[in-house]
N, C-alpha and C positions, 0 to 999 in steps of 0.2 A: 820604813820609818827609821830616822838617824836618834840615837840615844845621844842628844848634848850636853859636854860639859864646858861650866863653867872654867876660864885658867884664871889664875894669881898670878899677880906680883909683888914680892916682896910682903908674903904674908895679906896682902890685903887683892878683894876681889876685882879684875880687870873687865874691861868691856868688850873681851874676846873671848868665843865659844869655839870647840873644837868636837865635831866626831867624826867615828869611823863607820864606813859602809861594810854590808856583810862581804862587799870582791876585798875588802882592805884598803880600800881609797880612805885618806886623811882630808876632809871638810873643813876648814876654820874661815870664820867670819870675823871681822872687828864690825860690831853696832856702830861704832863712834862714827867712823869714815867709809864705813859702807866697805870695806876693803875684803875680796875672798879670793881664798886661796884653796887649790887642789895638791893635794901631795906637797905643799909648803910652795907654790909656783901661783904666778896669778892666771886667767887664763888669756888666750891669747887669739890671732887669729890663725888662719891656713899661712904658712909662707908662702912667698911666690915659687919656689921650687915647684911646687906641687898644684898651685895656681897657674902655673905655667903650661903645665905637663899635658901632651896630647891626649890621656887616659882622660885626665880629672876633666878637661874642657870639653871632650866628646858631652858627656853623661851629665857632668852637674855646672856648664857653661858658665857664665860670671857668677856665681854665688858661691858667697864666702861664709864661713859657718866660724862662731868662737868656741875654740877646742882647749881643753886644756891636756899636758903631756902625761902620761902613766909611767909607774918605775921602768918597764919595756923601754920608752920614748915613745909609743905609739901616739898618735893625736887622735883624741877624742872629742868627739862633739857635748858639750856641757848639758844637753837637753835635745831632747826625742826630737824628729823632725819625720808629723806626721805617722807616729808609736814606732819608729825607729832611730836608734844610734849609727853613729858612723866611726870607722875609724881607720886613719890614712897615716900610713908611714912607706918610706923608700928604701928600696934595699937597689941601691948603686942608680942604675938609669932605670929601674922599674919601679912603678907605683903598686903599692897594694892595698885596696880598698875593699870594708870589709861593714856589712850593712849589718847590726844586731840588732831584733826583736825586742820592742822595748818590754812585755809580757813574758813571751816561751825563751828569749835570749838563743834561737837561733840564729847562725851565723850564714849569712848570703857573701860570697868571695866575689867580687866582677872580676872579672876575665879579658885582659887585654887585647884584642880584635886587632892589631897591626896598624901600621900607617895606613895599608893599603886595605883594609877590612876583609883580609885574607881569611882571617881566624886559625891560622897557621903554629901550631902543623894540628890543634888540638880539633877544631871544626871545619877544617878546607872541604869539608863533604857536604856542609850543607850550602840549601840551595842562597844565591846572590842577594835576597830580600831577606832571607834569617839571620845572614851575619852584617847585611851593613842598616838595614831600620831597626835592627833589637841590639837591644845590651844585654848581657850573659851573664847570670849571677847565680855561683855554682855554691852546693851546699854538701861540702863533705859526707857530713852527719846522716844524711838521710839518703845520697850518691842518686843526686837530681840536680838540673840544672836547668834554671826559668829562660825564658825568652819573654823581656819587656819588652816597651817602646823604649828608643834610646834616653831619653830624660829619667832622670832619678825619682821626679815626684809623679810621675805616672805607673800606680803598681799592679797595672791588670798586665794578669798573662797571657799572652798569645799562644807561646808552644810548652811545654813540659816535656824534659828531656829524660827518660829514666835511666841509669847510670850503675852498671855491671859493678862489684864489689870488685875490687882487683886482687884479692884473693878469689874469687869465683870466673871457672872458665864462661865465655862469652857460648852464649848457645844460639842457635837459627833462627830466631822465633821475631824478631822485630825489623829492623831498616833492612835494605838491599836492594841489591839491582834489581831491573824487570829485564825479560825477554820475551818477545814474543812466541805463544805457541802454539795450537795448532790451527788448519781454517777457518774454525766455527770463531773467529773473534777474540777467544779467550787469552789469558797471560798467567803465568806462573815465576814463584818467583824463583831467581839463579842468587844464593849468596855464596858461592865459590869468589867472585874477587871482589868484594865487598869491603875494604878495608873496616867502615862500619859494625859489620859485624861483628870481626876481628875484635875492636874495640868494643859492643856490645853494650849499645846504646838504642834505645829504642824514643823517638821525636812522637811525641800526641799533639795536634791540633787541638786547644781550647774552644770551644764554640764559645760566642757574642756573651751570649748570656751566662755562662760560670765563669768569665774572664776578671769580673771584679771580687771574685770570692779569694781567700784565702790559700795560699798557694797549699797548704797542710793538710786543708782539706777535700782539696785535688787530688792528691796525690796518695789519700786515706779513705775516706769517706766517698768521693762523687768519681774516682778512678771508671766504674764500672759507664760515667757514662760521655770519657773520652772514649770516641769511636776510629776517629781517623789518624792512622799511624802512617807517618811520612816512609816515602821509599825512593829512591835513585832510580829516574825513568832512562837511563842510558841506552837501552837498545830496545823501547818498544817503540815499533810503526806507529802507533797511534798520536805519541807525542810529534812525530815527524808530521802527520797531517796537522796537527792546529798548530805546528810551528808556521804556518803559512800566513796566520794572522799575533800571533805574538812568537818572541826568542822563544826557542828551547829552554835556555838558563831561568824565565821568566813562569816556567810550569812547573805546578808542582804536582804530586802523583801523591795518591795517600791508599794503604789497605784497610778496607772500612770492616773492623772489627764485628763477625757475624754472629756471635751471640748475644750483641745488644740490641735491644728491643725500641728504643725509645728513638728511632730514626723511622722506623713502621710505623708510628704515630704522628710524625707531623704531616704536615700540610703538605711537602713534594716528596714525601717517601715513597719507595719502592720498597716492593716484598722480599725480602731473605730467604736464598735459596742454601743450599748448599754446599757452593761454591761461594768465594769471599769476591765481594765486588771490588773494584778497583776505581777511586775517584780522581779526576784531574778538575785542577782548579786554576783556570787565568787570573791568578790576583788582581790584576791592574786594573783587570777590565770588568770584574765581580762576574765571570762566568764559572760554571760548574758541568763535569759532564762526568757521569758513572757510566763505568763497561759493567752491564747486566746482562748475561741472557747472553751475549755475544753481541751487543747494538749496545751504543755509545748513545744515553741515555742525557737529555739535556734537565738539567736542573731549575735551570732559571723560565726557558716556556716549554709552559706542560703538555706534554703528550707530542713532544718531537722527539726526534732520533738524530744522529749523525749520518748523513746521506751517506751510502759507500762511493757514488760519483762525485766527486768534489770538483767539480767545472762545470762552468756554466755553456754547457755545450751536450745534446742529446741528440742519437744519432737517429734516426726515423727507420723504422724497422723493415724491413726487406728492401731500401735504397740505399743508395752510396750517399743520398745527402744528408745533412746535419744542420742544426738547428744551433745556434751560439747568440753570445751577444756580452759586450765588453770585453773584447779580445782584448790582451794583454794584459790585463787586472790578474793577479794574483792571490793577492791579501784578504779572501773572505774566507767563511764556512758556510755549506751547505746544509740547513738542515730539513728533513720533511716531519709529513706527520705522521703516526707511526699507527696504522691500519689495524693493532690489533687494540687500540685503546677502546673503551667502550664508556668512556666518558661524555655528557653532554653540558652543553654552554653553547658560549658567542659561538659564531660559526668562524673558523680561522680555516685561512689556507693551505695548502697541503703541502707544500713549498716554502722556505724563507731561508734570506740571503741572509748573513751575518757580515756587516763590514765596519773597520773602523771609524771614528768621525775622527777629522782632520783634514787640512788641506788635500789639496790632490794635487801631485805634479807629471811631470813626463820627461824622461831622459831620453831623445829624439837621438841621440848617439849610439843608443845602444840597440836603434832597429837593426833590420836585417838589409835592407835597402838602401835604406836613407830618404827616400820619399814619401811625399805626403800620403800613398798608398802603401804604406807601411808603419805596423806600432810598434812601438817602443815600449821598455817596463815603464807602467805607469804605476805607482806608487799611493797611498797614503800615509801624509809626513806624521807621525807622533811622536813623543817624546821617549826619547832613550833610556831615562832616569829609571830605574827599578821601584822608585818609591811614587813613579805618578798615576794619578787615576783615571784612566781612559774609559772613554764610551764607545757603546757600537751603535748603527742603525740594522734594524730588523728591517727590511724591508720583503715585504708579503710578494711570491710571486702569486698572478692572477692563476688561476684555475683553466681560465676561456683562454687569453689572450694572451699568455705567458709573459707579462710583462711585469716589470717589477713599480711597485706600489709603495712610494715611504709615508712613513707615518707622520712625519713632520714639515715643516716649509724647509729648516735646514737641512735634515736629511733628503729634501726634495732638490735642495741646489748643492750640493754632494754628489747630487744623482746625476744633474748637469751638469756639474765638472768631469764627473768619469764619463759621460757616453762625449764628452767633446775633448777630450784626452782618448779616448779611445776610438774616437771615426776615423774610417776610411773613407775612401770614393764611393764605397757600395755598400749597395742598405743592407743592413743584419735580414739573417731570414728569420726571423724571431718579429717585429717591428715591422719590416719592407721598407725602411728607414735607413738612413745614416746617422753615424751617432750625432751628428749635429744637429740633424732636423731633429731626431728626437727630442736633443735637449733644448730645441727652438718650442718645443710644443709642452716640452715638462717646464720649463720658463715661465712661460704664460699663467701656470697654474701656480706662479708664485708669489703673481701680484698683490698687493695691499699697498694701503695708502698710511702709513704711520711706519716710523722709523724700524730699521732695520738691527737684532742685536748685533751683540758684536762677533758671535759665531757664525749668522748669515750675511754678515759684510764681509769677513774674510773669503766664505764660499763664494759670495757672488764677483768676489776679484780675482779668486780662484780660476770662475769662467771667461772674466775679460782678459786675462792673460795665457790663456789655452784656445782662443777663440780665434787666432791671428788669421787661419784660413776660410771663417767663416763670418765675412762681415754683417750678417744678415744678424747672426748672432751676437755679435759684439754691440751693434744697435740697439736689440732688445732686451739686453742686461743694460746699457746705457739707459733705458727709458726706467726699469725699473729702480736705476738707483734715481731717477730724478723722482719719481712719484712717490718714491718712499722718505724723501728731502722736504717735499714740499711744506709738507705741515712738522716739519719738527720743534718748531718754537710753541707749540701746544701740547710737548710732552718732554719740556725743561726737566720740569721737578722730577718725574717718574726715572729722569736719567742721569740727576746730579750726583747721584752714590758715586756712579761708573764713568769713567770718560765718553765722551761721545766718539761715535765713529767715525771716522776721516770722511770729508766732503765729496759727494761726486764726483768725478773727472771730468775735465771738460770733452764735448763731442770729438771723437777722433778722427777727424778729415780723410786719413786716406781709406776708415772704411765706409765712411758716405760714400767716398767717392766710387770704393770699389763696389759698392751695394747699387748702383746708381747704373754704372758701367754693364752690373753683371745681368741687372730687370731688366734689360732691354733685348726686345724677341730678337731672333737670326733675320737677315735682311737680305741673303742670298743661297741661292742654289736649293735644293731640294727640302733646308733645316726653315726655309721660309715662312716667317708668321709662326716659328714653334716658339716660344718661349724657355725664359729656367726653371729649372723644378720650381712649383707654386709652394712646395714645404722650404725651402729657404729665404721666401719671398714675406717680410711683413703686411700684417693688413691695411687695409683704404688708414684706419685710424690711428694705428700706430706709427707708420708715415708720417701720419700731419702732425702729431704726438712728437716725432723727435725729427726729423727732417724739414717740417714745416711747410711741406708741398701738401698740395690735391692732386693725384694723381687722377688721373683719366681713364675709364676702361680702354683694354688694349682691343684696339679694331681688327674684327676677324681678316685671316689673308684672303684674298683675293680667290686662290684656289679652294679653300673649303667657305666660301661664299657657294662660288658654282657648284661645288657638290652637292650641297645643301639643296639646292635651287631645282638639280637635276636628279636629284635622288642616287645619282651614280656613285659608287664604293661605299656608300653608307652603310650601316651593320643595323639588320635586323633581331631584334631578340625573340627568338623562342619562349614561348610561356610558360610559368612555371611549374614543375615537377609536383608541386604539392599543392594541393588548393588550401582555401581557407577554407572551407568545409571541414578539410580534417582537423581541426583545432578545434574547432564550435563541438563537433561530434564528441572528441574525444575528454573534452572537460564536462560538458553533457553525460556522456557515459559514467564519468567519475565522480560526478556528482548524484547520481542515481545511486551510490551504493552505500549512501548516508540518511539515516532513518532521523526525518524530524517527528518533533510534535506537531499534532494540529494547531491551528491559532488560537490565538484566547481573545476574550473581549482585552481591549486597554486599558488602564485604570486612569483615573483622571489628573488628567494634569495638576501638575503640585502646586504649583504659581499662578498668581494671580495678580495682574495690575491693578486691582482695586486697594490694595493693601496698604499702597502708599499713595493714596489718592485725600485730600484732603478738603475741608469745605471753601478755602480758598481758590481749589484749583481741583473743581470735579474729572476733569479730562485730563487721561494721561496724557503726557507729551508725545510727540509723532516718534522721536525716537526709542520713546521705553514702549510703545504698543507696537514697533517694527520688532524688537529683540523679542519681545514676547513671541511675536507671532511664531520668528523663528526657530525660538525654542520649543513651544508648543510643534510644528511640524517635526524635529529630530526627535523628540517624547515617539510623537506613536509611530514616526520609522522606525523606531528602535523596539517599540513593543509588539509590532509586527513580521518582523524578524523572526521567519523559525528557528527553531530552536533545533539543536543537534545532541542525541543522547546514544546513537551507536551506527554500527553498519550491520549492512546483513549479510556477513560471511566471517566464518574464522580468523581467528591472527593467523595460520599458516596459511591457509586460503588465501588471504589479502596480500600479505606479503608477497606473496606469487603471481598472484593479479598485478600488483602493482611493479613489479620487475619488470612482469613481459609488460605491460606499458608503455614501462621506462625504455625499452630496448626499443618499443615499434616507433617512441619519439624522437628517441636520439637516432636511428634510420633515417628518417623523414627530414631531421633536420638535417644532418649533414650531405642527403640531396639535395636539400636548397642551397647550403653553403656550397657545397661544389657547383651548382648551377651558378649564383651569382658570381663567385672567384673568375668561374669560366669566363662567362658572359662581361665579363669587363676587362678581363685582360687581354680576352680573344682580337688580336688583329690578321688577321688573315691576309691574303695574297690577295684579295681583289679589291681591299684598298689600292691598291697601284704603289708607284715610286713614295708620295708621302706616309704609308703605311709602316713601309719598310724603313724610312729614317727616323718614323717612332718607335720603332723596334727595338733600331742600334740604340736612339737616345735611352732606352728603358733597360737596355742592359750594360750601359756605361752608367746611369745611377742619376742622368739629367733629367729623366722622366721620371715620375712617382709612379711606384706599381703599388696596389693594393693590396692591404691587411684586412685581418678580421676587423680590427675599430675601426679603418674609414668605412666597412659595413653600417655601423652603429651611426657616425655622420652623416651619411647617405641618407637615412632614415628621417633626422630630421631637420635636413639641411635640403635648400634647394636641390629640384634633379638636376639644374645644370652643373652642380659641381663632381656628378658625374663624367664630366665632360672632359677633366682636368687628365682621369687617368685612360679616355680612350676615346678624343675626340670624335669619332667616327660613327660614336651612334645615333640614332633619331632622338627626336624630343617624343614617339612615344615606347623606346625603347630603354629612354632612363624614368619615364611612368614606370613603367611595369617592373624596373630594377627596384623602383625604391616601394613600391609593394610587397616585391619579394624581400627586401631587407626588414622591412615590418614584419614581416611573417615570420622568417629567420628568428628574430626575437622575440617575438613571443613561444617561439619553439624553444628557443635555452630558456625561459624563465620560465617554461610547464618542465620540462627536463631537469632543469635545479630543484622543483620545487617535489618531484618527484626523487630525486636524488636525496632531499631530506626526509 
């Protein structure tokens, strides 16, 4: 409160007031003309000196404040901005701004970060995102230093820096190097060349939620429940593995403070051991991974680990061959699920890939060869910027099939850009594919008829311009961008916010042409009447869909005419290893060891058509007496239904029972499965001369060789399209295949179900 007086002039009373504040500042007002004055000076604004200046434009960008000047000369802001003062003066080519508490009258100093956001020589330690998206506003008084967002009227804290007395030696106990140490996973820390140290400053990450409290009482009061203390990851292995998918300079490493307790209590805590865990966090990309235990702990999905294999490549145990798929991608993380969790939910994979979303490109320069049977790094493009926010896709690998599963349509044509950026001539042993068929088959599952965003137009241009050797493919992203064109003038409004996405391209001629050129079977010598792989080949309808033809089935050659005819070199199949008897028996078995009740009478149906029956209209209508009837029939299925209330043998007992089960299943089934793999691939030597040109064609990559999925097709697709991968058999030889591929299936799904 100001104490105003009255002034005089000349004896008699004027219409100007004058007081003084308790710092000493001089107030005068004239009523008359409204005129005030600080310390005898009117006030004014910021000059352009200082409105100029790269300090003040980083932090308070066009905004101009009216200051008036102090006996110092300092320039003060006349009034609080948001319960603080500010105050800006120049000492030669530096600014110094200085933020006062408009309450406790503590003093915040900013700190000038350089042209180049060096933070030099005072912060060059920390990491590329703390000195160029925060502003630095250091407090003598209390020897701490905040880390904002860059803007002045954003005043939540990100970091809290705590700041050594410079009469007090700097001690070991906060930031520093990491080095790896010994097998078991773990790290210790090295502050021998720590400059950090030296200086003796310890960085706490703010969690979300204390971020908009009171910097004082962070730093007093809620200190105990900053947990994560930043440290220099310079030489630990671990940041070298997830530098694979982001920079090194872009990770941050933190030691998670192990006497607090209130990290035990959330939602993705881990138990506090003894040893102090160590957190790495992708900012960009909002992942988290803690070193627990010696296993690099994922934060974001529950109950994974950091695989120790980081390639998508698994070597099959006592052979020389190997199992891969997306040679040359580098940029993902491996994680699985971690075996000793004893958690239950959804059921998730055991498996999952981590990649980033963005374009996919291919530097074809930088193979080993230079041809089309060689890859190049294939890349995905993001942004370099330290302040952008990237996503990944999860994609789930299968458990059966080992193929990888995305969650979404665009991380599905993601997924088509990389296996068509990454095909060679010859099919991955993972798939029995090339990555272009594959991605000719992940394609198809991405169709819809309603406009495409603007993430899944990039990907799907992505594949038309990686697609150049596979016209088959380049067609079938052609059709989908038309079907998804079609109807866009009926989802206008839903897309006015946003630009729409660039139009279709028209048909590309030379790979009709080359698509046209390549359908057509061999017309001479021994390749006679073979056809192209039928996997790069479109269907009857997708043809007529973007080429405009009806094609024609292709008329058998002349030579497996006569075969047929004469039964000679045809391939008889042997019957199967496993009858369907053992199925029937063994769920029989397993359903005997579950105690129901007896039956009960049923109680009476609850409903009644007469209910709504009225004297106008004594008959129900034909369709309210059909719904009844059918509900009345699901009533007493349902209450004759036994009922299940135990088994009869112990939980250790059962348990036991049901492993060896599990074990005599999964036997049984992977007889069958080697029996069909066998049986279809098998071409033997008494096919003659066209046997053996199916051979070569099947191991140059023309011919499709079979996978576990085209098991599952087999199953409920025509038997002739057994045909494709071994022409040679009889028609009652792909009966009995696609028997046993029924059978097959139902053997992993008593096997899964037993597995749970």
């Amino acid at each position: 409160h100001l104490a105003w007086q009255q002034l005089s002039q000349s004896g008699s009373k004027a219409g100007s007031f004058e007081a003084v504040s308790e710092d000493g500042r001089l107030f005068s007002i004239n009523t008359l003309d409204g005129t005030v004055l600080y310390d005898g000076c009117p006030p004014s604004r910021l000059p352009k000196a200082i409105l100029n200046h790269r300090m003040y434009k980083r932090s308070f960008g066009d905004n101009n404040f009216e200051v008036a000047t102090s006996a110092e000369g300092v320039l003060q802001t006349i009034k609080p901005i948001k319960g603080a003062y500010y105050d800006f003066y120049a000492v030669g080519d530096n600014l110094v701004v200085v933020e006062v508490d408009a309450v406790t009258s503590v003093r915040l100093e900013l700190l000038d970060v350089g042209i180049d956001a060096a933070c030099s020589p005072w912060g060059d330690e920390l990491p590329v995102r703390l000195r160029e998206m925060h502003s630095h506003w250091v407090c003598r008084s209390h020897n701490a230093m905040l880390l904002r967002p860059v803007t002045f009227q954003d005043r939540h804290v990100h970091f809290l820096i705590q700041l050594k007395p410079a009469n007090e030696p700097a001690q070991g106990t906060g930031s520093g190097t990491i080095t790896a140490s010994s097998s078991d996973g773990g790290a210790q820390l090295d502050s021998s060349s720590s400059s950090s140290m030296r200086q003796g400053y310890k960085c706490w990450r703010v969690p979300p939620h204390l971020q908009s409290l009171p910097w004082l009482q962070l730093l007093n009061g809620r200190q105990a429940e900053l947990t994560d203390c930043l440290i220099l990851p310079s030489a630990l292995y671990i940041c070298s593995v997830l530098s694979k998918m982001e920079p090194l300079q872009y990770i941050h490493s933190y030691i998670v403070r192990q006497e607090d307790n209130t990290r035990a209590s959330s939602a993705r805590a881990l138990k506090q051991k003894q040893h102090k865990d160590i957190l790495f966090e992708l900012p960009r990309f909002g992942l988290e991974f803690v070193l627990h235990g010696g296993q690099l702990r994922s934060l974001d999905f529950r109950d994974y680990i950091l695989q120790q294999q980081q390639q998508l490549v698994t070597v099959e145990p006592g052979t020389q061959s190997c199992l891969y798929t997306l040679p040359g991608l580098q940029q993902y993380l491996v994680l699985q699920k971690d075996s000793s969790s004893t958690s239950t939910g959804a059921y998730r994979a055991g498996k999952m890939v981590l990649i980033p979303s963005g374009n996919v490109s291919l530097d074809e320069s930088g193979s080993v060869s230079g041809g089309r049977g060689s890859v190049g790094p294939v890349t995905v493009q993001v942004p370099g910027s330290c302040s952008s926010k990237l996503q990944v896709h999860a994609y789930e690998v299968h458990g059966r099939f080992e193929d990888l599963r995305a969650p979404s349509i665009v991380a599905r044509l993601q997924l088509v850009a990389l296996y068509a950026a990454t095909s060679t001539l010859l099919p991955e042993p993972v798939s029995r594919c090339c990555g272009t068929h594959m991605a000719m088959q992940l394609l198809r599952q991405c169709w819809k008829n309603h406009p495409l965003s603007r993430e899944e137009a990039a990907q799907l241009h992505s594949v038309v311009s990686l697609s150049r050797h596979a016209p088959g493919l380049r067609l079938l992203a052609h059709e989908l961008l038309l079907s998804t064109s079609q109807l866009s003038h009926l989802y206008a409004d839903a897309s006015a916010s946003s630009p729409p996405p660039p139009p279709p391209p028209p048909l590309d001629p030379d790979a009709s042409i080359c698509y046209l050129k390549a359908s057509q079977p061999h017309k001479t010598g021994g390749w006679r009447g073979f056809g192209p792989n039928p996997r790069a080949l479109l269907s009857a309808l997708e043809e007529q869909r973007v080429l405009g033809i009806h094609p024609k089935p292709t008329p058998l050659p002349s030579w497996l005419k006569e075969m047929r005819g004469v039964g000679k070199g045809q391939l008889h199949v042997a019957p199967c290893p496993v009858q369907a008897e053992f199925l029937a028996s063994t769920e029989s078995q397993l359903s005997s060891l579950v105690l129901h009740n007896s039956a009960q009478a049923v109680p009476p149906y609850p409903l009644s058509s007469n209910t709504t029956k009225s004297t106008a209209q004594p008959e129900g209508l034909p369709l309210q007496e059909g719904m009844h009837r059918e509900l009345k029939a699901s009533w007493e299925a349902h209450h004759t239904l036994p009922v299940a209330y135990g088994v009869n043998m112990g939980a250790k007992a059962m348990q036991a029972h049901i492993r060896e089960t599990q074990a005599c299943v999964e036997l049984q089934r992977v007889q069958v499965e080697g029996y069909l793999m066998h049986s279809i691939a098998d071409i033997p030597q008494s096919t003659g001369m066209y046997g053996t040109c199916f051979r070569l064609l099947r191991a140059c990559g023309a011919a499709p060789s079979p996978g576990l999925l085209d098991l599952v097709r087999s199953a409920i697709q025509p038997s002739s399209c057994l045909l494709t991968f071994n022409p040679f058999l009889t028609p009652a030889s792909c009966d009995r295949l696609v028997e046993g591929a029924r059978l097959w299936m139902q053997l992993c799904v008593l096997e899964d179900r037993l597995h749970r």
